[in-house]
HTML snippet that shows the backbone in 3Dmol.js (N, CA, C, O; Angstrom):
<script src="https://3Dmol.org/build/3Dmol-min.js"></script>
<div id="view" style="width:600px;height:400px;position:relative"></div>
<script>
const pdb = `
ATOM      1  N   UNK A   1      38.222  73.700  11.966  1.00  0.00           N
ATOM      2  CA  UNK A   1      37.346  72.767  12.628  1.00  0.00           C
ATOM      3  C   UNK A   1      38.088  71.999  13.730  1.00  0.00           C
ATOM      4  O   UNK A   1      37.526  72.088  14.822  1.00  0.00           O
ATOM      5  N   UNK A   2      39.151  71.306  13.715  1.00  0.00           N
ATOM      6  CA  UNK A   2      40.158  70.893  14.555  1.00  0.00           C
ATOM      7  C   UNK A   2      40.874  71.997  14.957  1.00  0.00           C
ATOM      8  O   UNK A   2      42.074  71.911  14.692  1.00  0.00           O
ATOM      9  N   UNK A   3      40.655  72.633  15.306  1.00  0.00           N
ATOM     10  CA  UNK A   3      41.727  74.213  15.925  1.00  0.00           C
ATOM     11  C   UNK A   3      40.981  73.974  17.212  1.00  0.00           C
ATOM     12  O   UNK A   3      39.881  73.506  17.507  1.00  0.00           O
ATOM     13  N   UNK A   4      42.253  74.598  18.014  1.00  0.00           N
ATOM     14  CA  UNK A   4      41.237  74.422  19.565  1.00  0.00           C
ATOM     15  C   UNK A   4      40.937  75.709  20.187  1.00  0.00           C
ATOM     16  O   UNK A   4      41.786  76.574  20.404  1.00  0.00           O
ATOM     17  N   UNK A   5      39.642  75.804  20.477  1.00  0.00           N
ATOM     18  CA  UNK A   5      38.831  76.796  20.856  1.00  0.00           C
ATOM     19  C   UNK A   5      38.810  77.305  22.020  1.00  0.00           C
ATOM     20  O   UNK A   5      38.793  76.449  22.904  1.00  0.00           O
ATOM     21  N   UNK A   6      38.804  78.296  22.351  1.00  0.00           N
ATOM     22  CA  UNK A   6      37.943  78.571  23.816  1.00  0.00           C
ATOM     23  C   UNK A   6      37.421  80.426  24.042  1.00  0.00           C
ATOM     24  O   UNK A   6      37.840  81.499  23.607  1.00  0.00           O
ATOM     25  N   UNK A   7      36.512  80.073  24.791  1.00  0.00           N
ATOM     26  CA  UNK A   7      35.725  81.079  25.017  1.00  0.00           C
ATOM     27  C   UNK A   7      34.212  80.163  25.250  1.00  0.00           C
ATOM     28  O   UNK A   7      33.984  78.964  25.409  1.00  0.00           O
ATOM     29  N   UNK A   8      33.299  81.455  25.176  1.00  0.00           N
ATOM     30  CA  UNK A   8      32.225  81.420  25.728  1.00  0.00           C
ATOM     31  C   UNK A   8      31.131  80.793  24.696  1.00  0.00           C
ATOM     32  O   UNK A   8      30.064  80.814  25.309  1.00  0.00           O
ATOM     33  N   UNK A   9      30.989  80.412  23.796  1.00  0.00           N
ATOM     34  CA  UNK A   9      30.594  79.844  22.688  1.00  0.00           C
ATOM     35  C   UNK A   9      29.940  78.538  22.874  1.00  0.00           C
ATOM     36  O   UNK A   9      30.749  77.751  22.382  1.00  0.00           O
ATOM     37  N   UNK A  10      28.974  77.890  23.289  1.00  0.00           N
ATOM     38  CA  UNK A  10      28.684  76.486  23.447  1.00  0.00           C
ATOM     39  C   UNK A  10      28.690  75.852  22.399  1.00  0.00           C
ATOM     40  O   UNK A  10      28.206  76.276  21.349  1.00  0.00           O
ATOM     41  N   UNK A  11      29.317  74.594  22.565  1.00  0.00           N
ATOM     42  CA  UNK A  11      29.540  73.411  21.690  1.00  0.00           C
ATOM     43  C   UNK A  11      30.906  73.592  20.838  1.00  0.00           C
ATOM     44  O   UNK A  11      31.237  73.071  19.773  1.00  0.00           O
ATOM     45  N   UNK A  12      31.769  74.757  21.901  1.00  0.00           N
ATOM     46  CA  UNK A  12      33.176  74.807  21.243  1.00  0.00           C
ATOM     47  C   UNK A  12      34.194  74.838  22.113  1.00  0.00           C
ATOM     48  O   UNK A  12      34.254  75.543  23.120  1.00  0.00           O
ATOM     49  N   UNK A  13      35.209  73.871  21.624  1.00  0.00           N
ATOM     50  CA  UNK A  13      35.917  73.473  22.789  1.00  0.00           C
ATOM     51  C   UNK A  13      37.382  72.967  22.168  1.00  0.00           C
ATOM     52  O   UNK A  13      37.836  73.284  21.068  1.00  0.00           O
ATOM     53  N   UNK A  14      37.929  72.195  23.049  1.00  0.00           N
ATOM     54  CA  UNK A  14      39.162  71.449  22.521  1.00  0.00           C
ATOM     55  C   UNK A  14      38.908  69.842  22.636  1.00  0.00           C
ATOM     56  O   UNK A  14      39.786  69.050  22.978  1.00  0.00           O
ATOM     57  N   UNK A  15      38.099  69.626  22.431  1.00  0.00           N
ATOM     58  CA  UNK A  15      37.759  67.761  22.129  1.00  0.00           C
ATOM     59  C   UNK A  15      37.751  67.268  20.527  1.00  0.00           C
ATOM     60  O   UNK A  15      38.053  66.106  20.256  1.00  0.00           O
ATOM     61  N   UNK A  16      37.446  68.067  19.659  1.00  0.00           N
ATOM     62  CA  UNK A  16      38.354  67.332  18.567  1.00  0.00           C
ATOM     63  C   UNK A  16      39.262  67.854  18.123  1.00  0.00           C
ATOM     64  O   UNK A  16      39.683  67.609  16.992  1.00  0.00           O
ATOM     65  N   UNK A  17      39.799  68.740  18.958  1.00  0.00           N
ATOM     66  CA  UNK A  17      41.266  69.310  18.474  1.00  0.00           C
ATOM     67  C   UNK A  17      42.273  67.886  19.448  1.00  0.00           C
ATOM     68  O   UNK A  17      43.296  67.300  19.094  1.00  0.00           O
ATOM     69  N   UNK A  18      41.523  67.745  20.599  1.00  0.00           N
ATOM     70  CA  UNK A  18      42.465  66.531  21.166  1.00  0.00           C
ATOM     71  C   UNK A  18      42.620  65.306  20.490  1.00  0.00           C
ATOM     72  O   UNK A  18      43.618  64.594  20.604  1.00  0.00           O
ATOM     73  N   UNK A  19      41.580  65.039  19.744  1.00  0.00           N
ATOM     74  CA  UNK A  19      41.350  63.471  19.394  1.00  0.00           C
ATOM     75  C   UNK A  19      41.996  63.621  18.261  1.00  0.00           C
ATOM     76  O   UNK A  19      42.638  62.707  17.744  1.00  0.00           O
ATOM     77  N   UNK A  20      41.856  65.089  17.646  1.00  0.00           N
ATOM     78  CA  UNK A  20      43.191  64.966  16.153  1.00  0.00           C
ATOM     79  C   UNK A  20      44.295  64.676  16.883  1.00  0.00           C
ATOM     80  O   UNK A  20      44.715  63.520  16.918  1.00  0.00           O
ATOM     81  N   UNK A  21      44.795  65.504  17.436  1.00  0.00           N
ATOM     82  CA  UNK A  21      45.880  65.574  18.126  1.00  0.00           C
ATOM     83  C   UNK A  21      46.300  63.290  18.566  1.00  0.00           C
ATOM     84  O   UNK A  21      47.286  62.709  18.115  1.00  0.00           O
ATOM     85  N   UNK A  22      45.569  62.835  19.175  1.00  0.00           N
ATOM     86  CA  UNK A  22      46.085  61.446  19.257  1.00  0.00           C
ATOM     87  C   UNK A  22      46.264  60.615  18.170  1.00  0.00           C
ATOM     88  O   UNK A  22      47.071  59.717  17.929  1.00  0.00           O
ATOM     89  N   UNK A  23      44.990  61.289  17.336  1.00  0.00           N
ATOM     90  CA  UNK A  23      45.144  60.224  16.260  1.00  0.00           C
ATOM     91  C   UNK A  23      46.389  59.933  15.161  1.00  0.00           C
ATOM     92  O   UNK A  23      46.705  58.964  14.472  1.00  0.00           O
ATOM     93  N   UNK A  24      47.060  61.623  15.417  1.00  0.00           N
ATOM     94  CA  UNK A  24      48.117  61.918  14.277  1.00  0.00           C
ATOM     95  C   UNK A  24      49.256  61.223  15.108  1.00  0.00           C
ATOM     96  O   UNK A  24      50.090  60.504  14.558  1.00  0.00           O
ATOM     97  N   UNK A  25      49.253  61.420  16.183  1.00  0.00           N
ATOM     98  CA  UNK A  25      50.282  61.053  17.442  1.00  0.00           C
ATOM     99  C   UNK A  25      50.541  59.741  17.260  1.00  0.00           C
ATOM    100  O   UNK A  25      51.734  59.437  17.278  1.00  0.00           O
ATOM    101  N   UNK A  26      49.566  58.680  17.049  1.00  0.00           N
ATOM    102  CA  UNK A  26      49.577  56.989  16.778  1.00  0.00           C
ATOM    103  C   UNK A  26      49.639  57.046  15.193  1.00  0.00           C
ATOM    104  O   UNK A  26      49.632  55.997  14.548  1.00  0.00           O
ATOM    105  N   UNK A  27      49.681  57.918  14.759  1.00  0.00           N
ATOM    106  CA  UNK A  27      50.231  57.743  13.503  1.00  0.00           C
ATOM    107  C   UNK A  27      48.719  57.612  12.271  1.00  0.00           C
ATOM    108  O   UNK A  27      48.779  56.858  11.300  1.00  0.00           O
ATOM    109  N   UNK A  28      47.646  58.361  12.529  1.00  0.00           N
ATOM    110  CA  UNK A  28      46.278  57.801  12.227  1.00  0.00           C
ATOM    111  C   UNK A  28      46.092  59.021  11.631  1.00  0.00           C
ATOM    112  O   UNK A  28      46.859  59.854  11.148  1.00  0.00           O
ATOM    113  N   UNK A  29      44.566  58.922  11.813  1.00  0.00           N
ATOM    114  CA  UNK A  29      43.924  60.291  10.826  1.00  0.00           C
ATOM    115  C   UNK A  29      42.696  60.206  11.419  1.00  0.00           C
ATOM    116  O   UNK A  29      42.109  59.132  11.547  1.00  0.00           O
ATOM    117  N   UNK A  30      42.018  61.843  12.000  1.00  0.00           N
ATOM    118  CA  UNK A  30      40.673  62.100  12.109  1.00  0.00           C
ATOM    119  C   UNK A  30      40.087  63.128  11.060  1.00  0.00           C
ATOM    120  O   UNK A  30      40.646  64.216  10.919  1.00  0.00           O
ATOM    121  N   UNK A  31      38.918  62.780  10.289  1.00  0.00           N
ATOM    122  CA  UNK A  31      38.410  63.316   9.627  1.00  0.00           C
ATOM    123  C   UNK A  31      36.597  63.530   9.635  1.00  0.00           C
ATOM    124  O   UNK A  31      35.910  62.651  10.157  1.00  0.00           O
ATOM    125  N   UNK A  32      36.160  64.360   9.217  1.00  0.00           N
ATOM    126  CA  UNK A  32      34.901  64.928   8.853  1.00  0.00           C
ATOM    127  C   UNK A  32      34.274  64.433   7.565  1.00  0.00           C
ATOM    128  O   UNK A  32      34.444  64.945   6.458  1.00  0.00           O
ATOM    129  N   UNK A  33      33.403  63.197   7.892  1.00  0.00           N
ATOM    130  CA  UNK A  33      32.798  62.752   6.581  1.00  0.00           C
ATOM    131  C   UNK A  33      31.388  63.478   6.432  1.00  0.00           C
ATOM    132  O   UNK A  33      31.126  63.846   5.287  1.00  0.00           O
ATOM    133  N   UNK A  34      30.419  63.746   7.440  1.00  0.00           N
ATOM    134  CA  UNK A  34      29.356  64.714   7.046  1.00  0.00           C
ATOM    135  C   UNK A  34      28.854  65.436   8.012  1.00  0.00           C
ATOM    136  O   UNK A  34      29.137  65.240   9.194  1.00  0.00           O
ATOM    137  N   UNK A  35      27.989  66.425   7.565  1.00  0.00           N
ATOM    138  CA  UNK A  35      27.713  66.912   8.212  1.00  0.00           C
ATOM    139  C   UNK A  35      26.255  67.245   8.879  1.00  0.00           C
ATOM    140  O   UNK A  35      26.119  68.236   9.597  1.00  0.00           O
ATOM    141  N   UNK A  36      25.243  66.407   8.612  1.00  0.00           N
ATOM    142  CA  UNK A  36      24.321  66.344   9.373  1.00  0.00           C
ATOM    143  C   UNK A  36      23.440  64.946   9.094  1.00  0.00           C
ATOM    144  O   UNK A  36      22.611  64.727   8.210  1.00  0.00           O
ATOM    145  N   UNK A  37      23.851  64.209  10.013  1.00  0.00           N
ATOM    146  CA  UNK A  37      25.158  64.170  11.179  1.00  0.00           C
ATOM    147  C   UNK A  37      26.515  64.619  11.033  1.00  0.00           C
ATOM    148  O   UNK A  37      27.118  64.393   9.984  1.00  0.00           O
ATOM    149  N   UNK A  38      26.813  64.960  11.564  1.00  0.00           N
ATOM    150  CA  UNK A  38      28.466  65.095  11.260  1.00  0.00           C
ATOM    151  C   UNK A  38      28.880  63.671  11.975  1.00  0.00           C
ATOM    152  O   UNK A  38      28.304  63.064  12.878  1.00  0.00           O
ATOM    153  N   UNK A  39      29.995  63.377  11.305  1.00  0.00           N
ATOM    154  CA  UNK A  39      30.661  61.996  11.561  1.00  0.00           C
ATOM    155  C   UNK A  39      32.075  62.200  11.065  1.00  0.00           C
ATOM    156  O   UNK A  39      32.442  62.485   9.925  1.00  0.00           O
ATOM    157  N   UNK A  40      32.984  61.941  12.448  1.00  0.00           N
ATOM    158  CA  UNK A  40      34.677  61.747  12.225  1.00  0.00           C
ATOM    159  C   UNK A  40      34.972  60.509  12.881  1.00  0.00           C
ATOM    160  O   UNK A  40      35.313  60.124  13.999  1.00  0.00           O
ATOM    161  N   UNK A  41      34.552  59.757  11.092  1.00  0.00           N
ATOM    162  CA  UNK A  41      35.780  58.344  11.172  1.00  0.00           C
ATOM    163  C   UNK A  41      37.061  58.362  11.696  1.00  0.00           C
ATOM    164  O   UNK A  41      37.839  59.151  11.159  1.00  0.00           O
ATOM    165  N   UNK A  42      37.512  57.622  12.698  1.00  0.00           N
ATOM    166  CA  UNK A  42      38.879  57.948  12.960  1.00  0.00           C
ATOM    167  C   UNK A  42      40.015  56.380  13.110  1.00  0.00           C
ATOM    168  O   UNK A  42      39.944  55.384  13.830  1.00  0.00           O
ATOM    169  N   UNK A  43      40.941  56.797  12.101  1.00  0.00           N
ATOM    170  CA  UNK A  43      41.651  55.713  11.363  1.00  0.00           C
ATOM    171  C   UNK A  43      43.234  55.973  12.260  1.00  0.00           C
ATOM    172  O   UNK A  43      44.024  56.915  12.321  1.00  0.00           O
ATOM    173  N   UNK A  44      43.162  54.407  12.962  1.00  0.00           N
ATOM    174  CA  UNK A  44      44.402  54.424  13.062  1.00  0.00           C
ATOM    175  C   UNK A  44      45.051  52.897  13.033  1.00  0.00           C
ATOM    176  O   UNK A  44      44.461  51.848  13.292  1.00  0.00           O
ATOM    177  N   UNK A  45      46.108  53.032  12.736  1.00  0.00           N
ATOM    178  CA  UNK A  45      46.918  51.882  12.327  1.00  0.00           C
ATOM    179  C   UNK A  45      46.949  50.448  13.521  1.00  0.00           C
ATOM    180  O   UNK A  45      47.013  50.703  14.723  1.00  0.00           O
ATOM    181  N   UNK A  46      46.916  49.535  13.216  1.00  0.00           N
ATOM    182  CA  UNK A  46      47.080  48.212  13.993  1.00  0.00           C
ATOM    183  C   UNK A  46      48.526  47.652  13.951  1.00  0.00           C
ATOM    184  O   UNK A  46      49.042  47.607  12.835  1.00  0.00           O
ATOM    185  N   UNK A  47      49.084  47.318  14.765  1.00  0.00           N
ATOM    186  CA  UNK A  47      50.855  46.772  14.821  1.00  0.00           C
ATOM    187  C   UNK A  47      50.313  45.295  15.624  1.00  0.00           C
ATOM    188  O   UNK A  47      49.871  45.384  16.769  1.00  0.00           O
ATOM    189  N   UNK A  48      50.378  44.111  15.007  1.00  0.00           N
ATOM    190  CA  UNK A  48      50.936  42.965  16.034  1.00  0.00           C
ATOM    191  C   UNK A  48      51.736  42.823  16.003  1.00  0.00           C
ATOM    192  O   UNK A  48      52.574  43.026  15.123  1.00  0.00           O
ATOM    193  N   UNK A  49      51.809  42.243  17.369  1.00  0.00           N
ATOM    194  CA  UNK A  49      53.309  41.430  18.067  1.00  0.00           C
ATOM    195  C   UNK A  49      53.531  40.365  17.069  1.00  0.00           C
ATOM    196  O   UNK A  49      52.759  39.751  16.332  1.00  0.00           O
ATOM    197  N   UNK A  50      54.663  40.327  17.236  1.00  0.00           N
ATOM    198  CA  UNK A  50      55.301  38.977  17.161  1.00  0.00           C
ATOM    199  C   UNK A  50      55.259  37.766  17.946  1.00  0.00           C
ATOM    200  O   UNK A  50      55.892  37.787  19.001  1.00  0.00           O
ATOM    201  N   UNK A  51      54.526  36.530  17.578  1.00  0.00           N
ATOM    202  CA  UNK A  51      54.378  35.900  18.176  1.00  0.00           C
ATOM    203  C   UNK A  51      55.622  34.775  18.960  1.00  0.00           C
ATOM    204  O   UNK A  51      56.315  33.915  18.416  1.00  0.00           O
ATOM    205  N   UNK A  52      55.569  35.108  20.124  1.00  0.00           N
ATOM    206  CA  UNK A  52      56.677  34.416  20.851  1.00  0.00           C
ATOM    207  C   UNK A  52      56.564  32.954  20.972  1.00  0.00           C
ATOM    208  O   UNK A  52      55.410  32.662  21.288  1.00  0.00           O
ATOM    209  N   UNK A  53      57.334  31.910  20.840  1.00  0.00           N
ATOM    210  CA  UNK A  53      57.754  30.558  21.658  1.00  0.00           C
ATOM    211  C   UNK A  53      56.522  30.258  22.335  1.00  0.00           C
ATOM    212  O   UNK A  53      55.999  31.008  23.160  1.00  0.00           O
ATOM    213  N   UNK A  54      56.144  29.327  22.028  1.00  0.00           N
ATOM    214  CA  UNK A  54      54.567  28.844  22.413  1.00  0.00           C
ATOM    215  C   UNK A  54      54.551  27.816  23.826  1.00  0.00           C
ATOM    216  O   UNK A  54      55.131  26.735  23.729  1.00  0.00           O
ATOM    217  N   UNK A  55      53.952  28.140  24.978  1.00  0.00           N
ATOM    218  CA  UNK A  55      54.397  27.350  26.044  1.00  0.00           C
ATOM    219  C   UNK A  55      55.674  28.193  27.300  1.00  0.00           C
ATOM    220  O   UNK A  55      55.876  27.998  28.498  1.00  0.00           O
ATOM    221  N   UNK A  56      56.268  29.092  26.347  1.00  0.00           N
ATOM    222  CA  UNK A  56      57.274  30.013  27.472  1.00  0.00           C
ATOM    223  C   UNK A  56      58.704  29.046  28.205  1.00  0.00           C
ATOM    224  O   UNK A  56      59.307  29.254  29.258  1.00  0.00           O
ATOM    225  N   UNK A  57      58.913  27.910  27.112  1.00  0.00           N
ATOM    226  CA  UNK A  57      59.924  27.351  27.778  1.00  0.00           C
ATOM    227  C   UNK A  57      60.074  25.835  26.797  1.00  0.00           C
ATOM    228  O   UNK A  57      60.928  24.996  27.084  1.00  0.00           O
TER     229      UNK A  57
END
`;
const viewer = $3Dmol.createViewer("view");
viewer.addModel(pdb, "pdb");
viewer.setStyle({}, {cartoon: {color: "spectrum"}});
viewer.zoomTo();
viewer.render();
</script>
């Protein structure tokens, strides 16, 4: 399902082979919760900063 496709086939392509591809990249996860609709929740991690010196001086 995430494999990337091509040929002549409509509605097959490399767009959720890309978006796996980022999500694993940021360290996340795309997945297939159903299928009609089909729906891929896609989970990826949050990092805050560290909050710096308030005012800059």
């Amino acid at each position: 399902m995430f494999d990337r496709h091509t040929g002549a086939a409509p509605g097959f392509g490399i767009g959720l082979f890309l978006a796996r591809d980022l999500a694993v990249t940021l360290g996340g996860r795309l997945s297939l919760t159903g299928r009609r609709p089909a729906t891929f929740p896609l989970l990826v991690p949050v990092r805050q900063e560290e909050a710096g010196p308030a005012g800059g001086g």
